[in-house]
C-alpha positions, -999 to +999 in steps of 0.1 A: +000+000+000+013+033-009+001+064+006-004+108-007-010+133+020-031+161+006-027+195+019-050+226+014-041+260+031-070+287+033-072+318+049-087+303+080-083+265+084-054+241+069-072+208+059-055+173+056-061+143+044-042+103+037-054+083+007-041+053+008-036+032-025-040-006-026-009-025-036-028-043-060-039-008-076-073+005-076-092+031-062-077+055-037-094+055+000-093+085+020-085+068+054-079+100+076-083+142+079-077+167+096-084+201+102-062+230+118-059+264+122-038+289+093-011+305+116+008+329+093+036+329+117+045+291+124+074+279+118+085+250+093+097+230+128+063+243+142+042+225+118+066+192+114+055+188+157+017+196+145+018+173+121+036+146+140+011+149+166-019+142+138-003+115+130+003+103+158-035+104+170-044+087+141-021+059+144-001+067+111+034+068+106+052+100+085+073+071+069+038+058+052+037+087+029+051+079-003+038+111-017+024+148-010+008+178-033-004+209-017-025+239-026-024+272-009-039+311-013-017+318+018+017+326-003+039+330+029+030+297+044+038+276+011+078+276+014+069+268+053+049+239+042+075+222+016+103+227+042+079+202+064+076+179+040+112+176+030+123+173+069+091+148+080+084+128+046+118+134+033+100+141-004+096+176-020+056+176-023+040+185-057+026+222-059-006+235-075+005+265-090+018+273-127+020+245-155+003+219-138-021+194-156-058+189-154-074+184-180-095+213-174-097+246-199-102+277-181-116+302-197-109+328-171-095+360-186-061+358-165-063+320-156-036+332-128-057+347-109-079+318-099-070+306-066-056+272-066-086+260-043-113+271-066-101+250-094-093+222-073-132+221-063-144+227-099-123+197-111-133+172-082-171+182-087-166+178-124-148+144-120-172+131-095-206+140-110-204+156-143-212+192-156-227+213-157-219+218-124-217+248-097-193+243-072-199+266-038-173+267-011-185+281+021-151+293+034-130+325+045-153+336+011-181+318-002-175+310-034-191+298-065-173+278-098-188+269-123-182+241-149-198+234-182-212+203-196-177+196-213-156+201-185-146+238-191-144+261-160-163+294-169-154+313-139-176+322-110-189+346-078-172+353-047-186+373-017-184+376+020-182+341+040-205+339+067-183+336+098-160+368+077-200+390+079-204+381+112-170+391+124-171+425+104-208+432+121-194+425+152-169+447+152-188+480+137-220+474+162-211+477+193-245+463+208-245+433+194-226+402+197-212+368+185-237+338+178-236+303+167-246+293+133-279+278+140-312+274+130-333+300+153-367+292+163-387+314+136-374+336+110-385+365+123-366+368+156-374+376+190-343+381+206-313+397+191-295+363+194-325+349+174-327+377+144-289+374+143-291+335+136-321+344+114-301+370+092-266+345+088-283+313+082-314+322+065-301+353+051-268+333+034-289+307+021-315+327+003-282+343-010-273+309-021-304+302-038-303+335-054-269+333-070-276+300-081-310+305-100-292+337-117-261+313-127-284+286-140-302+316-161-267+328-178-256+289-181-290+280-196-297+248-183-300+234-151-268+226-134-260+208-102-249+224-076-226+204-049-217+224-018-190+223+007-170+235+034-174+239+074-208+251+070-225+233+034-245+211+056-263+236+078-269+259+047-278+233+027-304+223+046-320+255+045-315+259+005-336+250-020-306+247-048-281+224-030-281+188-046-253+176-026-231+183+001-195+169-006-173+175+032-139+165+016-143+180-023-114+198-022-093+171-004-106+147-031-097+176-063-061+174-046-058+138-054-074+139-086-048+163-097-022+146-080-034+117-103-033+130-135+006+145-128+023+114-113+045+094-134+023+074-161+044+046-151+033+042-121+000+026-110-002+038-072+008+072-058+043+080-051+076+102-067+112+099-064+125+114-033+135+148-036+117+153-070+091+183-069+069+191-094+051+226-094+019+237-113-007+255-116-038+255-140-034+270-172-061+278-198-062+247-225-046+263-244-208+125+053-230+130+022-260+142+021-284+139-013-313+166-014 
């Protein structure tokens, strides 16, 4: 059995993840993940103990990784992230960035600008269930790819993430204060707590549906739309749009791309030590069902 650690660095939380490859061949099983905090000012020696001690909890050993590929929208932390993985896995991991396959056009007008997260969830939701597709990301922003029927990424929305709104209320209104995402007892609120909750959960997922029916009108069909994210199922369950909710999608795009860049020799995951690859798209040039 070989094994790829995928890595995804956001703006607020660093997710992780093991697939581990039969030595037979087949299918790719993601056996554990992880979630941390993004600390901007770790150190490489910082995150090989954090790492060790995820490992470590899950039973896994750093020698089991035969592989790694990262993606990141934090720039300072991505040189702090290949330095762990040369001094824990002792491999130089594969980055998503320039030049890097996936057999998906983007018809972006500077493909560069597309964060390396939003195309990994547009290819994984292409991959997985077809097009067209709308991909919606409820992160640091909550963002929306789209996909065409031929596997073409057209671009998409970004605003506001929902724990970023609250946050920026919070700190211009003095009066009120910080809430849990939850469903309140009737839309229209009667306590502040209560028309807070109302606003961010039923105000985000109207936005949702929204957005969605006005992408759907520009597409001109009827795409699906596959959420994820720390807080796709709570929205989704107050959406009318959301066809599925996909918890790992990006961690699953990592190892799709990872797959279609290893060595076509090669029938499991894995590279030569000390061999990096960088890339990045360039223009072509549990679930729940609702």
């Amino acid at each position: 059995m070989t094994t790829l650690l995928v890595i995804d660095i956001g703006n607020s939380n660093i997710s992780l993840g093991l697939f581990d490859y039969p030595a037979a061949g087949g299918e790719a099983t993601l056996s554990q993940h992880w979630r941390i905090g993004t600390h901007r000012e770790q150190t490489s020696d910082e995150l090989v103990l954090t790492v060790m001690g995820l490992f470590d909890q899950g039973k896994r050993a750093a020698s089991e990784v035969t592989d790694v590929i990262i993606s990141s929208v934090v720039p300072p932390l991505l040189p702090i992230f290949e330095r762990m993985s040369t001094k824990l896995f002792n491999r130089s991991a594969l980055i998503v960035g320039p030049g890097i396959r996936t057999g998906m056009p983007v018809r972006y007008e500077n493909p560069r600008e597309v964060g390396a997260d939003r195309i990994v969830n547009a290819l994984a939701a292409y991959e997985l269930f077809g097009g067209p597709i709308i991909a919606v990301d409820f992160g640091t922003a909550t963002t929306f790819d789209c996909v065409s029927h031929d596997g073409a990424y057209l671009g998409g929305v970004i605003f506001p993430g929902i724990h970023t709104s609250m946050e920026a209320l919070f700190e211009r209104a003095s009066m009120l204060h910080r809430v849990e995402i939850a469903r309140p007892k009737s839309v229209i609120g009667k306590t502040t707590t209560g028309a807070l909750q109302s606003g961010l959960l039923y105000g985000f997922a109207g936005v949702v549906d929204s957005m969605v029916e006005r992408i759907r009108r520009e597409l001109g069909s009827e795409a699906k739309v596959v959420a994820t994210g720390g807080l796709a199922t709570r929205v989704a369950d107050e959406s009318t749009s959301i066809d599925r909710v996909e918890p790992f999608l990006t961690l699953e795009g990592l190892r799709i791309v990872y797959e279609k860049n290893r060595p076509a020799d090669r029938s499991a995951c894995g590279s030569q030590r000390g061999e990096g690859r960088k890339g990045r798209p360039q223009p072509d040039s549990s679930q729940k069902e609702k």
